[in-house]
C-alpha positions in Angstrom: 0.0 0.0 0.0 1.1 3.6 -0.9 2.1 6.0 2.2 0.4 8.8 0.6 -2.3 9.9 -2.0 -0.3 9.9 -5.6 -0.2 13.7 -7.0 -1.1 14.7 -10.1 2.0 14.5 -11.7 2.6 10.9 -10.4 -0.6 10.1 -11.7 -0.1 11.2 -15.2 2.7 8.2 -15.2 0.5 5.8 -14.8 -1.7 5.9 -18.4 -1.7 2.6 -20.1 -0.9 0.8 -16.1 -2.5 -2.0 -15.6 -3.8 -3.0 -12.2 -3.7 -7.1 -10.6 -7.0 -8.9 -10.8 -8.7 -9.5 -7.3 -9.4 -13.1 -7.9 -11.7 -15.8 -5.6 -11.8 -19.1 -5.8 -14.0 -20.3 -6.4 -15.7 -17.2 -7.7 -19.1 -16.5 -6.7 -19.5 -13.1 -8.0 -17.5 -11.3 -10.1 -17.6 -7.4 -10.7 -16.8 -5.8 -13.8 -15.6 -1.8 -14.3 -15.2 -0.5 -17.4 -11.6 0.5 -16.9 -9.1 1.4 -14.4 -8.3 4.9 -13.6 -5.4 6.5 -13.1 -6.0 6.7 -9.8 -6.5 3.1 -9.3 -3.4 2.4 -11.0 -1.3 4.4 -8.8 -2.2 2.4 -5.8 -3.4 -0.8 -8.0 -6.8 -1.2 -6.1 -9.6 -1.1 -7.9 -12.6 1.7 -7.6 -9.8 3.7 -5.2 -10.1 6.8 -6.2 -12.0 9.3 -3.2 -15.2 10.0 -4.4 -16.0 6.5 -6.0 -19.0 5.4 -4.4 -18.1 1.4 -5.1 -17.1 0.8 -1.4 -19.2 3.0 -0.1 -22.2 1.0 -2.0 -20.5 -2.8 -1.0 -21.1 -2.0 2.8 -24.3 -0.4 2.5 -24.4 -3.7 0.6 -23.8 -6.0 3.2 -21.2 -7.2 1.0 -18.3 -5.9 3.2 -18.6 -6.1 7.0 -16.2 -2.7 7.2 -16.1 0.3 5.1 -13.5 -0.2 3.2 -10.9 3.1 2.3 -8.8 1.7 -1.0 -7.8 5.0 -2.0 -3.9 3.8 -0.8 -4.6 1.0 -1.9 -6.7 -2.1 -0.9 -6.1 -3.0 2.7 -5.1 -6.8 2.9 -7.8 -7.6 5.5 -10.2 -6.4 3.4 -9.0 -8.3 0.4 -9.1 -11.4 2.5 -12.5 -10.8 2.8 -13.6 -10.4 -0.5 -11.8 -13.5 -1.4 -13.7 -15.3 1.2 -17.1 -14.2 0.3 -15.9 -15.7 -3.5 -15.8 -12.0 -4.9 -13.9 -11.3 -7.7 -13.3 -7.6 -9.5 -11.9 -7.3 -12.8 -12.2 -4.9 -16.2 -13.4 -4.7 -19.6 -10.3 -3.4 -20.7 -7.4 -3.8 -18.4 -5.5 -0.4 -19.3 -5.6 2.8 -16.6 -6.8 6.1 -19.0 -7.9 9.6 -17.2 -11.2 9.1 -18.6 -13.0 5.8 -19.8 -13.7 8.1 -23.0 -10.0 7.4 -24.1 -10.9 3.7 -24.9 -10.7 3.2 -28.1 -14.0 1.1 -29.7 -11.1 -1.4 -30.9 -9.7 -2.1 -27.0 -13.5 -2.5 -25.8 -14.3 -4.9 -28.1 -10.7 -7.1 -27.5 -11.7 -6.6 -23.6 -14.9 -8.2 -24.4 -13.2 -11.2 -25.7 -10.9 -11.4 -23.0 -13.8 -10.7 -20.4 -15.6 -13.5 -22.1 -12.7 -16.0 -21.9 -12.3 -15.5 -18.5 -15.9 -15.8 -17.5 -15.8 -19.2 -19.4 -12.7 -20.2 -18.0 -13.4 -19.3 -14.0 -17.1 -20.1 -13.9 -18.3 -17.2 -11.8 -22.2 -17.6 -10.9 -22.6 -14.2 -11.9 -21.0 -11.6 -13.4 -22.0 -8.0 -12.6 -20.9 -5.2 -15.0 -20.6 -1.9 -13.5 -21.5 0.7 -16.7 -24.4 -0.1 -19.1 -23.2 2.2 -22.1 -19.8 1.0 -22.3 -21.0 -2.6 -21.8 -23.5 -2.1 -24.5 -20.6 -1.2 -27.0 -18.1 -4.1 -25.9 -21.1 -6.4 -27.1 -22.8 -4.3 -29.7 -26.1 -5.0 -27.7 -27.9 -1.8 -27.5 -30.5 -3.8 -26.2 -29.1 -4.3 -22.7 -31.0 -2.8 -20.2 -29.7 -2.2 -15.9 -30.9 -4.8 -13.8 -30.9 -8.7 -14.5 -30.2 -9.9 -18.3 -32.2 -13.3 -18.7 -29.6 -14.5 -22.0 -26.7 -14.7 -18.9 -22.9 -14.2 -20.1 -21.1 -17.5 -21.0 -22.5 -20.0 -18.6 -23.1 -17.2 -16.0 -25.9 -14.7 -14.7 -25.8 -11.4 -15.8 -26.4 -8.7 -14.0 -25.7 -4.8 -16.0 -25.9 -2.0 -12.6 -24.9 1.2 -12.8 -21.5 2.8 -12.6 -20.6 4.5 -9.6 -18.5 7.0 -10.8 -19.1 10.5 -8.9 -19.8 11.2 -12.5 -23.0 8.9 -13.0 -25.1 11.8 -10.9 -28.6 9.3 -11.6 -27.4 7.1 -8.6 -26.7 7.3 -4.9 -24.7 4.7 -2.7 -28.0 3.5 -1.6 -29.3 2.7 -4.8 -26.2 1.1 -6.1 -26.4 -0.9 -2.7 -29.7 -2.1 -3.7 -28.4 -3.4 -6.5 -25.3 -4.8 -6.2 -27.2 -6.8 -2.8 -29.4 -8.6 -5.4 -26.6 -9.3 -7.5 -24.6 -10.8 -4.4 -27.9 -12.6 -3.4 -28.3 -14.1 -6.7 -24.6 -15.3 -6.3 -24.8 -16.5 -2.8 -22.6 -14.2 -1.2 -22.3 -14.7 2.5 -24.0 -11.0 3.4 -23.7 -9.0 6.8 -26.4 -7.7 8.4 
C-alpha cells in the first residue's frame, strides 16, 4: 500500500498501467468496471479513487462487514474478505486512462473477448458489469438494459448495474447498494447484516 495519495503529476505516469486482478476461488460473483483509472493504477486497487461510491455501496451492501478506504490502496484484511465471500473484481479493458472516454471502440471490443474467456474459464455464478453504455458497445447490444439480463454471459448470470462514478449523478450509494445486494444474493454471497 502507498504511504500517501499519488499527486497529479505521479498520476499522469501511470496511463496505459495495468492493475492485478482481485481473484476468488471459487468465484461467486465477479464485478466488472469498465476500466481502471489512473487513480486506481497508482495504488493498484480497484474503484480507489475518493469520491468513488463502489465501497461506499458494498457495505451499505452488506457485502463488506467494514467500510473499506482503497484509495492507498486495498487494505489486505479487506481483500481477505472479498476473497472469502468468493468476490472477484476485474475490467473490460485492463489499461488505466484519465477518462473511460480514451478507450478506443477497438480495445472494448478485444476486452470483451478477453472478459468473455475469462468468465468461461473461471465459472463465476454471476458476473456484474458496473456501466451499461460501455458494456453495451463491448457487445454491440444496445439492447441491454440495468438490472438482470435473462440471456446470462457465457454459462453465467448477468447482472448490468450502474456505474458508480461520482460522474454517473442518476445514482446514490444507496441505490447502487440495492443493486449490487441482489446481485450478491443471486450469487450467494455470505451478506452481513
Amino acid at each position: 500500500m502507498r504511504e500517501r495519495r499519488p499527486t497529479k503529476d505521479e498520476l499522469a505516469g501511470f496511463q496505459g498501467a495495468t492493475v492485478d486482478l482481485l481473484e476468488a476461488d471459487p468465484l461467486r460473483l465477479l464485478f466488472v468496471g469498465i476500466n481502471p483509472g489512473l487513480w486506481t493504477a497508482a495504488v493498484n486497487a480497484h474503484f480507489a479513487r475518493p469520491g468513488n461510491r463502489f465501497w461506499p455501496a458494498l457495505h451499505r451492501a452488506g457485502i463488506t462487514s467494514r467500510a473499506v478506504d482503497a484509495s492507498l490502496g486495498l487494505p489486505d484484511d479487506d481483500r481477505r474478505e472479498l476473497q472469502d465471500a468468493g468476490i472477484g473484481i476485474t475490467n473490460i479493458v485492463h489499461v488505466a486512462t484519465a477518462r473511460a472516454d480514451e478507450l478506443t471502440a477497438a480495445q472494448v471490443t478485444q476486452g470483451a473477448e478477453r472478459l468473455r474467456a475469462y468468465v468461461r474459464h473461471h465459472h463465476p455464478e454471476v458476473v456484474a458489469v458496473l456501466g451499461l453504455t460501455a458494456f453495451r458497445q463491448a457487445l454491440g447490444r444496445r439492447d441491454l438494459a440495468v438490472g438482470h439480463c435473462p440471456d446470462g454471459f457465457e454459462g453465467a448470470e448477468l447482472w448490468v448495474l450502474p456505474n458508480p462514478s461520482g460522474l454517473n449523478a442518476h445514482e446514490t450509494v444507496d441505490s447502487l447498494a440495492a443493486w449490487y445486494r441482489a446481485a450478491a444474493e443471486a450469487a450467494g454471497v455470505p451478506l452481513h447484516r
